[in-house]
C-alpha positions in Angstrom: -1.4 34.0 2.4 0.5 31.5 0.3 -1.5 28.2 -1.0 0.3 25.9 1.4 -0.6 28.0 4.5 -4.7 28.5 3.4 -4.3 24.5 3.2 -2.3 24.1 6.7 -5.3 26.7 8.0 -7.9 24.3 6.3 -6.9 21.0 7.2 -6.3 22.1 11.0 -9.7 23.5 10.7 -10.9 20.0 9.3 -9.3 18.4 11.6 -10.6 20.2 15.0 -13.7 21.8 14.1 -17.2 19.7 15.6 -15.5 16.0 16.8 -12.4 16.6 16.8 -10.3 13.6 14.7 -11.8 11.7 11.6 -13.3 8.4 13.0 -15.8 7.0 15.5 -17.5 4.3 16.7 -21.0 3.1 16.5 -23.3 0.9 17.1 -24.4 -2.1 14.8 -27.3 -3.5 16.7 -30.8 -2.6 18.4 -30.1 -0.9 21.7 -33.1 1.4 22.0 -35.2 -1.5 24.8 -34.7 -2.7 27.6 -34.1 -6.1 26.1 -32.1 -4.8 23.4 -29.8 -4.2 26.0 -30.4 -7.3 27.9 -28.8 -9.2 24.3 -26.5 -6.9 24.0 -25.1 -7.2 27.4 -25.7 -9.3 30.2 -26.8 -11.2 30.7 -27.5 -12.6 27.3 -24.2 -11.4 26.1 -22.9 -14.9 28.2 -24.4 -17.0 25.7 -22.0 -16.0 22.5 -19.1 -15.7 25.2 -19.3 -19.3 25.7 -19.8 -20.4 22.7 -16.4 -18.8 21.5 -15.0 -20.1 24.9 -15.9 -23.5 23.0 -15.5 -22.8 19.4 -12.6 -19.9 19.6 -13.5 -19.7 15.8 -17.4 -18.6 16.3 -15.7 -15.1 17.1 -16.0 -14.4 13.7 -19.6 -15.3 13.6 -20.5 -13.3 17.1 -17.6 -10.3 16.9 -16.4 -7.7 14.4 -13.5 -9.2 14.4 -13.7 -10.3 11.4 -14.2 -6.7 9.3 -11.6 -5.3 12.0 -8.5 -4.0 11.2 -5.4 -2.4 13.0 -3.5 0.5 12.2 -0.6 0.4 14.3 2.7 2.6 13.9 5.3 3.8 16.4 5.0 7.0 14.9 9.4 6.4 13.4 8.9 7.0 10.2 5.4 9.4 9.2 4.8 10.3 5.9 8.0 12.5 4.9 7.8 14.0 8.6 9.9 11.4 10.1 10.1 10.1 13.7 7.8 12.7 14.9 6.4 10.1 17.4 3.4 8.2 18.4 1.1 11.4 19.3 2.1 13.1 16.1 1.3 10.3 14.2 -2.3 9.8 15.1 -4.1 12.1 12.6 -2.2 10.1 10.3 -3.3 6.9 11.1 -7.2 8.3 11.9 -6.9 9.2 7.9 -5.7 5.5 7.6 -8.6 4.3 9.5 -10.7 6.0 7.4 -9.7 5.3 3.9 -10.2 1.8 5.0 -14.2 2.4 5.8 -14.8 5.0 2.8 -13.2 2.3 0.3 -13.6 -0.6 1.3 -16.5 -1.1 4.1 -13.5 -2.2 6.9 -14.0 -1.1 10.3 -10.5 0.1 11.6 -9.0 1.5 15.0 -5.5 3.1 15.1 -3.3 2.5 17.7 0.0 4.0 18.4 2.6 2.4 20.2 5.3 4.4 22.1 7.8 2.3 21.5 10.8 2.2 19.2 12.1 -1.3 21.0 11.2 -3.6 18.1 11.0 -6.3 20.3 8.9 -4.6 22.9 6.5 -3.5 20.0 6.0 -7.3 18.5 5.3 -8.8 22.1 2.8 -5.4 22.3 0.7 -6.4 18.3 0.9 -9.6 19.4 -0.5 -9.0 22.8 -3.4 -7.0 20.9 -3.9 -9.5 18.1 -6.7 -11.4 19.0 -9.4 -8.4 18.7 -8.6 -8.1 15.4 -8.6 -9.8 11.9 -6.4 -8.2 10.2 -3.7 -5.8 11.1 -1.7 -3.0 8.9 1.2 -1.9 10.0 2.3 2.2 9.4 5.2 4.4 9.1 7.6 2.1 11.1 11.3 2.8 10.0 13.7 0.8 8.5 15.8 -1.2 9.0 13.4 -2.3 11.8 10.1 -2.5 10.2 11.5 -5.8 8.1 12.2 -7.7 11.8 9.1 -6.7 13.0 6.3 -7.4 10.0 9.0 -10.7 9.2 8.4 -11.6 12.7 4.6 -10.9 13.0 4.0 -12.5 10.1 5.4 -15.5 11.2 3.7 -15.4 15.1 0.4 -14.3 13.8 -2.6 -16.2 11.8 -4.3 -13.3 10.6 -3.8 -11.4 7.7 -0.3 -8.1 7.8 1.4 -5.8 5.8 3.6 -3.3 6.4 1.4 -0.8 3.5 4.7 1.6 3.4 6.4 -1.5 2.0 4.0 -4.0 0.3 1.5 -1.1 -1.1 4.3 1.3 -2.7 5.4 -2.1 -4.2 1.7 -3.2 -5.8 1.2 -0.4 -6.8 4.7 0.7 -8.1 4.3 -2.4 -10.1 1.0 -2.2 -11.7 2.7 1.0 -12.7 5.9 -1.3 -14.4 3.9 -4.3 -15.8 2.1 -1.6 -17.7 4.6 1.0 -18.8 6.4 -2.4 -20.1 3.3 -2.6 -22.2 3.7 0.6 -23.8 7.1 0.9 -24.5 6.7 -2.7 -25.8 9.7 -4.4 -23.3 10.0 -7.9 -21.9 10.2 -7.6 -18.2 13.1 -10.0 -18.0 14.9 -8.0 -20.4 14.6 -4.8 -18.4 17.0 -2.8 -16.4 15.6 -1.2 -14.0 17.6 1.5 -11.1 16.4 1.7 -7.8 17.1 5.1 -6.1 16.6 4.8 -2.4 17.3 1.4 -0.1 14.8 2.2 2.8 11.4 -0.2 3.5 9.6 0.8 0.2 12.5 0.3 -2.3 14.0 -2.8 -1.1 9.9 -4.6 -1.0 9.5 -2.6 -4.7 12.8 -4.4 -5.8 11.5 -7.5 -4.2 8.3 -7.5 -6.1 9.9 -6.6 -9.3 11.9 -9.7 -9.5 8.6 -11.7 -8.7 7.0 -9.8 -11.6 9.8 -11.5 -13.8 12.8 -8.3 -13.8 16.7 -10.4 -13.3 17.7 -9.5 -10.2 20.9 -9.3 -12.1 19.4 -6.4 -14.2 18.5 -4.4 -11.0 20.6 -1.8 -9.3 19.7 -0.6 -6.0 21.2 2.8 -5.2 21.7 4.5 -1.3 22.5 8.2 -0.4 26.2 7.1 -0.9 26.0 5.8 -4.5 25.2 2.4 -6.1 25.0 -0.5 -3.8 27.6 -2.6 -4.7 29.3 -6.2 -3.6 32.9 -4.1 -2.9 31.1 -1.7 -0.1 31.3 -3.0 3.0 28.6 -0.6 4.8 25.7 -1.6 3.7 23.1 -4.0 5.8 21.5 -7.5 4.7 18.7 -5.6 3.1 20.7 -3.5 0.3 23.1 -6.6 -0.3 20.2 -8.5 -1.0 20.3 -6.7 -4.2 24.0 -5.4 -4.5 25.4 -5.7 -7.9 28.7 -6.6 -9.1 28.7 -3.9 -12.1 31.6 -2.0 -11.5 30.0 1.3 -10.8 29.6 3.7 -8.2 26.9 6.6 -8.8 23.0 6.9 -9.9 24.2 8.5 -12.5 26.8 5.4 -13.9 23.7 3.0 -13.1 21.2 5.1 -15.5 23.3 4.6 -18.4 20.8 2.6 -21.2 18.3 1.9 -18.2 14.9 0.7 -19.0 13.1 2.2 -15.2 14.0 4.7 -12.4 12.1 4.0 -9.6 12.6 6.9 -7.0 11.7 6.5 -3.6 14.2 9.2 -2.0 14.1 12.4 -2.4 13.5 15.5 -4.4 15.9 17.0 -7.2 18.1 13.3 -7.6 17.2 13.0 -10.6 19.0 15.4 -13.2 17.2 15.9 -17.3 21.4 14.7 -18.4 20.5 11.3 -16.5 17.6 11.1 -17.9 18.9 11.7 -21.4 21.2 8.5 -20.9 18.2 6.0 -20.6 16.8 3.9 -23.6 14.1 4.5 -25.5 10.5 5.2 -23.6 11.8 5.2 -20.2 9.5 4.2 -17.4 10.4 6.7 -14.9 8.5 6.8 -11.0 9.7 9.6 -9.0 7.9 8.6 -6.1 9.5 11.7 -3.2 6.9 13.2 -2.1 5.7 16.0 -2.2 8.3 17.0 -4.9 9.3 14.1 -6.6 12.9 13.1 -7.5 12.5 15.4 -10.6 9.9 18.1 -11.5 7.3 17.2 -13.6 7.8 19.9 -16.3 11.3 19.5 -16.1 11.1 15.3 -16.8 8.4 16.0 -19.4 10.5 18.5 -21.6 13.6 16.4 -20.5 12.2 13.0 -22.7 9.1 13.5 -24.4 9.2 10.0 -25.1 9.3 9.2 -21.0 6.4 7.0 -19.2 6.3 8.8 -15.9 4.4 8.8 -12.5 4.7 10.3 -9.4 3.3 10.0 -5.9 1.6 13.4 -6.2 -2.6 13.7 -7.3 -2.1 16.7 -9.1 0.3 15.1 -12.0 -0.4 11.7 -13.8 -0.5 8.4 -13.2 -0.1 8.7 -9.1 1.3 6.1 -6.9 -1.5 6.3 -4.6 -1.3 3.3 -2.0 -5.3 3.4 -1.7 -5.0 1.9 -4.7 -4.4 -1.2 -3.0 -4.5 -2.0 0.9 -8.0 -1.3 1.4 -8.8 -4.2 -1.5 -6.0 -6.0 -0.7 -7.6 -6.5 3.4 -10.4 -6.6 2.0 -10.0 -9.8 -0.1 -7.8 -11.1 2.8 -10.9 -11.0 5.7 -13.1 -12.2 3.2 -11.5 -15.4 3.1 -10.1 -15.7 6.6 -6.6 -15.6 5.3 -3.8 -16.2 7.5 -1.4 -14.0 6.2 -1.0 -11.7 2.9 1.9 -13.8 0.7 3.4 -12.8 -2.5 0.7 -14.8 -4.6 -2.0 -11.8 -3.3 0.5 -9.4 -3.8 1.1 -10.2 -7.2 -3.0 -11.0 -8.0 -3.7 -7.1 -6.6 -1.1 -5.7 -8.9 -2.1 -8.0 -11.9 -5.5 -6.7 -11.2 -5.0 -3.0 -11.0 -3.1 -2.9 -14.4 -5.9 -5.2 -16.2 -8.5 -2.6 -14.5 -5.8 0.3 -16.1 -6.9 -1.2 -19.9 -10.6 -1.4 -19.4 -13.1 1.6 -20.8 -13.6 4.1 -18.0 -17.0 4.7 -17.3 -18.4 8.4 -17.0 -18.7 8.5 -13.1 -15.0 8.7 -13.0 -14.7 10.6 -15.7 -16.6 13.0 -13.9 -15.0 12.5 -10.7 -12.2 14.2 -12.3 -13.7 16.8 -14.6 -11.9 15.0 -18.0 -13.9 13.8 -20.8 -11.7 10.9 -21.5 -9.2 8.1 -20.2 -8.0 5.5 -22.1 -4.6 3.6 -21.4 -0.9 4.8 -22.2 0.9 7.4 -21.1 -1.0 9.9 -19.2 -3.2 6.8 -17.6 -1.1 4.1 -16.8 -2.9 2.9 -13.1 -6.3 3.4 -12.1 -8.1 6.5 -10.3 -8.3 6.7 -6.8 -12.1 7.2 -7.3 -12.9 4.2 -9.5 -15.5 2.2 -8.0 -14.5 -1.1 -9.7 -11.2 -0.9 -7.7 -13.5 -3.2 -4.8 -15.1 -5.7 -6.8 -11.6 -6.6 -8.9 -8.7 -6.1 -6.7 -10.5 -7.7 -3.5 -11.8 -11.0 -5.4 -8.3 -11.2 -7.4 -6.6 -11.1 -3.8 -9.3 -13.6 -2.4 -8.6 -15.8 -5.1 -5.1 -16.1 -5.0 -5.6 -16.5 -1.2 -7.2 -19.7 -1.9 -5.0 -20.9 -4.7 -2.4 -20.3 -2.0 -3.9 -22.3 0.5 -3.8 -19.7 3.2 -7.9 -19.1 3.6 -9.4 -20.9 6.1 -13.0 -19.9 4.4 -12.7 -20.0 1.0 -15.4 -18.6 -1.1 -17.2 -21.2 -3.2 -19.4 -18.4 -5.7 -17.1 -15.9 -7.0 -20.0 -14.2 -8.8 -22.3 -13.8 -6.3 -18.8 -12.4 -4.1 -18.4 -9.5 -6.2 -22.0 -8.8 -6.9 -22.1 -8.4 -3.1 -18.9 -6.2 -3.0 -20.5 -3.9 -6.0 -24.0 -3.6 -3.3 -21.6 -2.8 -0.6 -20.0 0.1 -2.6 -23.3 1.8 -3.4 -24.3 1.7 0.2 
């Protein structure tokens, strides 16, 4: 039996074996007495009822709703299994649902919508809205995953993202701000290649230009070749970024190129295009599970290369749970209204300060190593690093108030993230 079947066989049994799926619900109150139940229910349930019915904003004192998120996907676009559909997408957003309560204390519900109508699945996430305080949006393709968060965005007054999007971006660019660092290069002096035009790349390429790259140093590159002003199929998305180099392959674009960001697919990425990029090339090959170009192969390839990958068995991963369970986090904390570039930017900020800080010896452990210390082989943080909740979340928060989107801003920031570190090590 080969090592991807004894993991199918394990992570079916995993998944079915006892309860079957990954998440539950229970109960956050007394219910054991007869008057337990008489509060918790009628009829003294009538009494927080109509104080809401009065103040629509004491839901957040008497609900969840408040630590509630949504994970909502039409099941279009799953992982790299495609439109496999709502059903088929469940597991995936249980796992979802439960990254967001292991990491971050949020209480989350998936639901999938069988729907590929974008206009029948806003009216349905805005029909659900009001049970919940935050809502993250899954594996929805593109090009109609940008109406559709654009849209909600704009309807709701609770804090979205699209995470296939927004979280491959954060991340992706904690990743850039510090490989910059290392190979001592000015953002605004970088050239950077973009290969793939889908959800992720084009909010990646949007971010980067917020981070300070010229959108005039960027080239954004499709299955058909550079995305360029002269082509005349391409959609408002990838002419957002289209660029009037006279050029037409990956392969023209890579010449004296500072970044490769990959989100495509596997083997795109060839050790002679490598070769043709400056010195100490930032490289993400972000396809998973094999990346745009083999590990070994981009290693021996440049050994002067900066380079991550979406996979946890390499290097410096592009791991989204680096971000949206901090990210919400930060957001509910502060009653945000929405999750603008300002928090975007503050959570990627904070994840490559976190990158430059001594590791303590619980994560070194975590991962069996006796040492990590920033540059090369450690460029973003650990999955596992505890301090991921008490600096990402009260970056976010802060930059939600600086923004003027949090409708309860938080007046002790110390006291915030002493309470974040006690919610951690319960």
């Amino acid at each position: 039996m080969n090592t991807k079947t004894q993991l199918d066989d394990a992570a079916l049994r995993y998944h079915s074996e006892g309860r079957p799926g990954k998440i539950g619900i229970v109960p956050t109150k007394p219910y054991h007495t007869q008057y337990d139940l008489s509060l918790a229910y009628s009829p003294g349930v009538a009494a927080p009822s109509l104080a809401i019915a009065e103040e629509p904003d004491d839901v957040y004192k008497y609900t969840g709703k408040g630590n509630l998120v949504a994970v909502i996907s039409n099941g279009t676009a799953v992982l790299g299994l495609g439109n496999i559909g709502p059903l088929a997408a469940k597991p995936v957003m249980e796992g979802k649902s439960m990254l967001f309560k292991t990491y971050a204390g949020i209480d989350a519900f998936d639901i999938e919508v069988d729907t590929t109508d974008p206009e029948e699945f806003i009216r349905t996430v805005k029909a659900i809205a009001p049970t919940f305080g935050g809502i993250n949006l899954e594996d929805i393709k593109a090009p109609e995953c940008f109406e559709i968060e654009t849209r909600l965005r704009e309807e709701l007054d609770i804090p979205l993202m699209h995470d296939d999007q927004h979280g491959t971006a954060i991340i992706s660019s904690a990743a850039l701000l510090n490989g910059a660092k290392i190979a001592g290069k000015e953002l605004d002096k970088m050239r950077v290649v973009v290969n793939g035009a889908g959800a992720a790349a084009i909010a990646c390429a949007r971010l980067f230009v917020e981070l300070g790259i010229r959108r005039e140093n960027m080239v954004l590159c499709d299955s058909h070749g550079a995305v360029t002003v002269y082509r005349e199929d391409i959609n408002p998305m990838k002419r957002e970024f289209a660029t009037t180099r006279r050029i037409t392959t990956l392969a023209e674009a890579l010449h004296d190129a500072d970044v490769f960001l990959g989100v495509s697919k596997a083997d795109t990425l060839t050790p002679e295009m490598l070769r043709t990029m400056s010195g100490n090339p930032i490289v993400m090959a972000l396809a998973n599970p094999d990346p745009e170009i083999a590990y070994d192969t981009a290693m021996l390839s440049r050994p002067d290369i900066i380079f991550a990958t979406g996979r946890s068995d390499y290097p410096n991963q592009v791991n989204n749970v680096l971000g949206f369970p901090y990210i919400f986090r930060g957001a509910l904390d502060v009653r945000a209204t929405k999750i603008n570039e300002e928090m975007k930017l503050a959570a990627a900020h904070a994840l490559a300060e976190l990158t430059r800080q001594p590791v303590p010896t619980m994560v070194l452990r975590a991962y069996g190593v006796e040492k990590l210390e920033f540059g090369r082989t450690y460029l973003i943080p650990k999955p596992l690093d505890p301090r991921l909740l008490c600096t990402v979340a009260p970056a976010v928060a802060k930059a939600a108030v600086e923004s003027g989107v949090a409708k309860q801003p938080i007046a002790d920031w110390d006291t915030y993230a002493e309470s974040l570190r006690k919610r951690y090590q319960e």
